[in-house]
C-alpha positions in Angstrom: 59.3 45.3 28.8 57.0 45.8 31.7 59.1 43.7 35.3 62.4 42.0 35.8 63.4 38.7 36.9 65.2 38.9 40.9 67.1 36.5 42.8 64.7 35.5 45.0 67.4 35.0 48.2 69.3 38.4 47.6 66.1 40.3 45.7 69.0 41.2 43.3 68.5 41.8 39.4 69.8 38.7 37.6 70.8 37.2 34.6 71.0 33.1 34.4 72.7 32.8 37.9 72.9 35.5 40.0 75.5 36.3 41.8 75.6 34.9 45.5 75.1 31.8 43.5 71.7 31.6 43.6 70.0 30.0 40.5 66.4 30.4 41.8 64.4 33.6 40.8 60.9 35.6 41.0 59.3 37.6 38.4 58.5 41.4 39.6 56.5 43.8 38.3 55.1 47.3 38.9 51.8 47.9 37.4 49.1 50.3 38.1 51.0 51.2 40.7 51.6 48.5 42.8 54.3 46.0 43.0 53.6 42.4 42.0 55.4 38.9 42.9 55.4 35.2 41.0 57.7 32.6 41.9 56.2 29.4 40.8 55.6 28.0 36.9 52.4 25.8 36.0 53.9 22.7 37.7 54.5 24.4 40.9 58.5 24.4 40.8 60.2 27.7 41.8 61.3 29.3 38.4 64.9 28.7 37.1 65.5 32.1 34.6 64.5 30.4 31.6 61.1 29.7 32.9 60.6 33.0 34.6 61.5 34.8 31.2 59.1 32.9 29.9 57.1 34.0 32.2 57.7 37.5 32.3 56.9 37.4 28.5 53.8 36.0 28.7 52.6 38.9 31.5 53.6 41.6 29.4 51.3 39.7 26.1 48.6 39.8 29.0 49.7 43.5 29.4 49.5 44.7 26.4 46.5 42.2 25.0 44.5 44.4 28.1 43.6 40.6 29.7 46.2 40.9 32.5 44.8 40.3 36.3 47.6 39.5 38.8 45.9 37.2 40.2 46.0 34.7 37.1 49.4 34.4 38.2 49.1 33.8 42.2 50.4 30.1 43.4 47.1 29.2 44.4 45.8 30.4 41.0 48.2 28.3 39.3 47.6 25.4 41.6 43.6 25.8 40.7 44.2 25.6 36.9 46.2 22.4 37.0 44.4 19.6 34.9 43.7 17.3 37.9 41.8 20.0 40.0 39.8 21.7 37.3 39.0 18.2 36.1 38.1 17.4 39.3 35.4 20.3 39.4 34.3 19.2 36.1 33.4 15.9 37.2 31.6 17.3 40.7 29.3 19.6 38.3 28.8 16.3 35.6 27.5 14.2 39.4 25.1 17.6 40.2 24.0 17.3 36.6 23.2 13.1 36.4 21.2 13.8 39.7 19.0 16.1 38.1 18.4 14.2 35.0 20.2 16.3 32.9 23.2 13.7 31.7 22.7 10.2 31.4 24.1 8.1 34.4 26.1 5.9 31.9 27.5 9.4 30.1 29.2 10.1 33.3 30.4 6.8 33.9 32.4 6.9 30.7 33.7 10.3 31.7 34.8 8.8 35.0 36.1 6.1 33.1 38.3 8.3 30.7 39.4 10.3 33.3 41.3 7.7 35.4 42.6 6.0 32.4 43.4 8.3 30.1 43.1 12.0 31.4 46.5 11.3 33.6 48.3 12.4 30.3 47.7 16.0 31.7 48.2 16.0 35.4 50.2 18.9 36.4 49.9 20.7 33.5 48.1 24.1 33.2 44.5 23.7 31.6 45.9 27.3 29.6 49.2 25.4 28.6 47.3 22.8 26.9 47.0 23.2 22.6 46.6 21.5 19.6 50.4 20.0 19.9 50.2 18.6 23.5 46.0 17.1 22.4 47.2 15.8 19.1 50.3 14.3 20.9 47.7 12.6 23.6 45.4 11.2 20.7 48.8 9.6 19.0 49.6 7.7 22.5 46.1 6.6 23.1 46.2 2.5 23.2 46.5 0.6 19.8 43.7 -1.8 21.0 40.9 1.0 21.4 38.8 1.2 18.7 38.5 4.2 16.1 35.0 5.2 18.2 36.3 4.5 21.1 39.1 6.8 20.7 36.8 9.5 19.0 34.4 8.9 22.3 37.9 9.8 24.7 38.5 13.0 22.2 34.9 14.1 22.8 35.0 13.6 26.5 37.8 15.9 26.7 36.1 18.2 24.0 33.4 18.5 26.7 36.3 19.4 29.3 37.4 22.2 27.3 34.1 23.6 26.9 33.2 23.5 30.5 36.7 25.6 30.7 35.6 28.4 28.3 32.5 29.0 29.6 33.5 29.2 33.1 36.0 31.8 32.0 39.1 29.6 33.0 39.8 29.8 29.4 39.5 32.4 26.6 39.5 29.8 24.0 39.3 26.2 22.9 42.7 25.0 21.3 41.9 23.3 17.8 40.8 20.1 18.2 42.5 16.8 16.5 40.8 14.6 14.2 40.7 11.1 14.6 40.0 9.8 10.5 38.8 6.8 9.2 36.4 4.4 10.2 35.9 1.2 12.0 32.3 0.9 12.1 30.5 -2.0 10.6 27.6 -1.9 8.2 24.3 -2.0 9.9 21.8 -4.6 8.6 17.9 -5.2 9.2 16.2 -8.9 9.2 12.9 -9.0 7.9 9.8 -10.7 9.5 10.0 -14.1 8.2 14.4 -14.0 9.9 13.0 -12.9 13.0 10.2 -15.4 13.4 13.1 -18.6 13.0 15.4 -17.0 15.0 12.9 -16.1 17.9 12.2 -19.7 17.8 16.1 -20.6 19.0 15.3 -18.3 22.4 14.5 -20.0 25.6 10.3 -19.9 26.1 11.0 -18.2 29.7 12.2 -15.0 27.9 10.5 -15.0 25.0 7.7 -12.2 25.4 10.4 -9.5 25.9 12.1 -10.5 22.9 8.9 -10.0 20.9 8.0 -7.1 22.2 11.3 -5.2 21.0 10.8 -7.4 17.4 7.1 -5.2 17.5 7.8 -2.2 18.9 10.9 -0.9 17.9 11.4 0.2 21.2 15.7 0.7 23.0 16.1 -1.9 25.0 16.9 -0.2 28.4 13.3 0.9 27.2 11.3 -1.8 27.1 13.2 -3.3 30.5 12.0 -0.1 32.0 8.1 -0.6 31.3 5.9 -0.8 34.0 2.4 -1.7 34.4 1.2 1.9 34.9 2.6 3.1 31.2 0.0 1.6 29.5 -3.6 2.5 27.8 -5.1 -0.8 27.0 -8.0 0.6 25.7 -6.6 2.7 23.2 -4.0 0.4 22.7 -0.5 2.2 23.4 2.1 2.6 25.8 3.7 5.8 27.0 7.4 5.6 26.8 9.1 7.7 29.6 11.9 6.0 31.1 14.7 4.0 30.7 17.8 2.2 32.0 21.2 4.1 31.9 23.9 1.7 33.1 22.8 0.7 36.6 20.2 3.2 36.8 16.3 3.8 36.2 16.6 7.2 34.5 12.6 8.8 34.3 13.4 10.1 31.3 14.7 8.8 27.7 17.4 8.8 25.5 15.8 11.8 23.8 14.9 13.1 26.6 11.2 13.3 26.2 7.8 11.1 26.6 5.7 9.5 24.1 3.1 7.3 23.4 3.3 4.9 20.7 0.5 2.3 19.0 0.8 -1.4 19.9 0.8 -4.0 17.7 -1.7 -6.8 17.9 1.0 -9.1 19.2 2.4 -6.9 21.3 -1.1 -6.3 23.0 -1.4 -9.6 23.4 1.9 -10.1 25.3 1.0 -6.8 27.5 -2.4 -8.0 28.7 -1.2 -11.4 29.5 2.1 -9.7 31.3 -0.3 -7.4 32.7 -2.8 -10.0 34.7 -0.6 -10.4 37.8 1.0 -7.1 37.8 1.0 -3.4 40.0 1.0 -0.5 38.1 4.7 0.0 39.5 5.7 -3.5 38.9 8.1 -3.9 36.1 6.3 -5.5 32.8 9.1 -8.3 32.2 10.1 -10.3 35.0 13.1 -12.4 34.6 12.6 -15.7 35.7 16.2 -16.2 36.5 16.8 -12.8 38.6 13.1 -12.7 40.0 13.3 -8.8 39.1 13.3 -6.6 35.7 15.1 -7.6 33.0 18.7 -6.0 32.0 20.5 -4.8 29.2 23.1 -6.6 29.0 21.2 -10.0 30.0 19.2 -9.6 26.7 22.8 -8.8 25.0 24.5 -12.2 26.0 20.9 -14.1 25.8 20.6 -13.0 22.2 24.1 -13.9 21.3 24.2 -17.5 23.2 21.0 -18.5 21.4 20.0 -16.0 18.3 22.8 -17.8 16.1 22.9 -15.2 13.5 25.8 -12.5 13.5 23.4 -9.2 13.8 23.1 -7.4 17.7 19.9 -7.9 18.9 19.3 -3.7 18.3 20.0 -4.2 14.7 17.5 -7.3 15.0 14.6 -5.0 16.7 15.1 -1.1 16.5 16.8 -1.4 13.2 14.3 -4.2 11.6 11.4 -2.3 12.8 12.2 0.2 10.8 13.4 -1.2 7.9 9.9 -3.2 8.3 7.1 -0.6 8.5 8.9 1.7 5.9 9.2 -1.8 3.7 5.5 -2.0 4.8 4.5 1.0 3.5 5.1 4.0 6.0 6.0 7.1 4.9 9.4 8.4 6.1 7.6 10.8 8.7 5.8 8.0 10.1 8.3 6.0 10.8 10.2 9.1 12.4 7.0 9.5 14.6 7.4 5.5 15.7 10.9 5.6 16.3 10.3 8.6 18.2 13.1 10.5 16.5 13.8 13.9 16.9 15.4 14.6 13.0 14.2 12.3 10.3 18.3 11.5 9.3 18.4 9.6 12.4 15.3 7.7 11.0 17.2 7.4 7.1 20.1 5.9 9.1 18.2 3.3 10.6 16.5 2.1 7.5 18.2 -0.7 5.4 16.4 -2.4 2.7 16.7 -6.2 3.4 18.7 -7.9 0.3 15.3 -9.8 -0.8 13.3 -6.4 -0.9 16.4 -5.2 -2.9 16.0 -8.0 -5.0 12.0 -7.6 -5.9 13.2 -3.8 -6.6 15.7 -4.8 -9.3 13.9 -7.8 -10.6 10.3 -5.4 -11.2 12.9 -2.8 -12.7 13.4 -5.7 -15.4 10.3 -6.5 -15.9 9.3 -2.7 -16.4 11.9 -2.7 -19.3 10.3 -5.5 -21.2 6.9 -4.2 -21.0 8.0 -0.9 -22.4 10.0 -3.0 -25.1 6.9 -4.6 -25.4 4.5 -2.1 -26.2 7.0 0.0 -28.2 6.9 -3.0 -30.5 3.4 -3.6 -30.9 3.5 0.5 -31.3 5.5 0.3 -34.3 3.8 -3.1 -35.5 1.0 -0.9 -35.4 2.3 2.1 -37.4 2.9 -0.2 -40.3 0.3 -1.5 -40.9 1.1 -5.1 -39.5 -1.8 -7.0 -37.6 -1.2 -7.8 -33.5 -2.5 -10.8 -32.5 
């Protein structure tokens, strides 16, 4: 084995305690001819001989693996590597990367989020020390009271971490990740048109039109609150959608990170040239009445459930619905991808589901198929023999 393990007061060889009584060591070794020193494991304490065995172990893997630099092993290099500092760094680069519109401001809120109350787990470890034990041993202590996304959404975060890690050469690999099983999601439903048009009649006049507008469009709602009076072709009846509300921010960009225009309904025309009359092209469409400014998210969240009365989210009750509607309507599959604005049609399949009274038709016309065909088979062999149809 390549190094020994010294006393680090006397410098002397030593096994367990040396002996001037000194418990504290240093790892030493001679490689490519020069002599190299490392006192301190990954949580900065001075090594005991267990730890700088260890230690001295894990330099000669490096050795003979050909992926051993000395400075890997360096104090400030350990100090660098701890969780808190590299997740630090991780965090600075996720800011640089919200202000250029490459993450959503509400992505790196969550990592902000999951970093002060859950990311502790890890502070003063190594990033290198961390595997599948220690990660599957953090998902087992995360809070019974999170739900099963929520949990998954913590995982992923720190997923994202990790590959930060490898590709900035910090790491060689990414441990194997735990799997969080199960599900806690609940099934998605659509309304159809004649649902929508009793419930919109329980929302307050004053915020109607917005309300509508999603019902007709289809549109996200940080979406439609981001419209402004310049994103739209009246005379070819569309609107270009290109922003969008991220948390606390207008984002110029969408969800799927592109712009597109997309037909207007007859209704929703209506409700844009009559929004339209008293606005600048970089006014906001939808004025709240109650805020004097553009509508929110989360306004339209509690103003849905206070007065909607049905158990659905108001995104199931537009995005979803719309949907559900023009496919019900007759659209093809691609059509509907081009409306929603998806980029992969499976996003669009997962967002259709056939309302329980188009079901219903389905099944009932599959009955009445099999008694026509019953039907005419009879008369078919009436015929055969001779018999006279009326």
């Amino acid at each position: 084995m390549t190094g020994i393990v010294i006393c680090n007061r006397c410098r002397k060889k030593m096994d367990k305690v040396c002996k001037c009584g000194n418990y504290k060591c240093l790892v030493q070794i001679y490689w490519k001819g020069k002599y190299y020193e490392f006192r301190r494991d990954e949580q900065g304490y001075v090594f005991t001989y267990d730890k700088a065995r260890d230690k001295l172990i894990e330099i000669n893997n490096a050795i003979k693996k050909g992926s051993f630099k000395p400075e890997d092993f360096t104090d400030a290099k350990i100090k660098e590597r701890k969780f808190e500092n590299m997740l630090e760094r991780w965090l600075d680069q996720k800011s640089i990367e919200e202000r250029a519109n490459e993450l959503s401001p509400e992505t790196l809120r969550c990592y902000r989020s999951y970093s002060r109350n859950y990311f502790q787990y890890f502070y003063n470890w190594d990033v290198r020390e961390v595997g599948f034990e220690q990660l599957e041993a953090f998902k087992d202590q995360l809070p019974d009271h999170l739900s099963l996304k929520m949990k998954r959404n913590i995982l992923n975060a720190l997923h994202s971490f990790y590959v930060w890690l490898r590709r900035k050469g910090i790491l060689t690999s990414i441990p194997v990740w735990p799997e969080i099983k199960g599900t806690d999601s609940q099934t998605k439903v659509a309304m159809d048109i004649e649902d929508q048009v009793e419930v919109l009649k329980e929302i307050p006049k004053e915020h109607i039109d917005i309300i509508r507008f999603l019902t007709e469009t289809g549109l996200r709602i940080g979406e439609a609150c981001a419209l402004k009076g310049k994103d739209f072709d009246l005379k070819n009846g569309s609107v270009l959608i290109q922003r969008t509300w991220s948390g606390s921010k207008l984002v110029e960009t969408t969800k799927g990170k592109n712009k597109k225009w997309i037909p207007l309904s007859d209704t929703a025309y209506e409700i844009a040239c009559r929004c339209l009359q008293d606005r600048w092209p970089e006014d906001f469409l939808f004025i709240n009445p109650a805020t004097k400014n553009g509508y929110r998210q989360e306004f339209l969240r509690r103003l849905w459930r206070k007065y909607s009365g049905v158990s659905i989210t108001l995104y199931e009750a537009t995005r979803h619905s719309f949907c559900t509607q023009v496919v019900e309507g007759g659209a093809s599959v691609l059509e509907a991808k081009q409306l929603m604005r998806h980029a992969d049609i499976r996003s669009t399949e997962r967002y259709f589901h056939g309302s329980m009274k188009k079901m219903r038709e389905i099944v009932n016309n599959r009955g009445k198929l099999i008694s026509l065909v019953g039907l005419r088979n009879e008369m078919e062999v009436k015929n055969r023999s001779g018999v006279e149809v009326n």
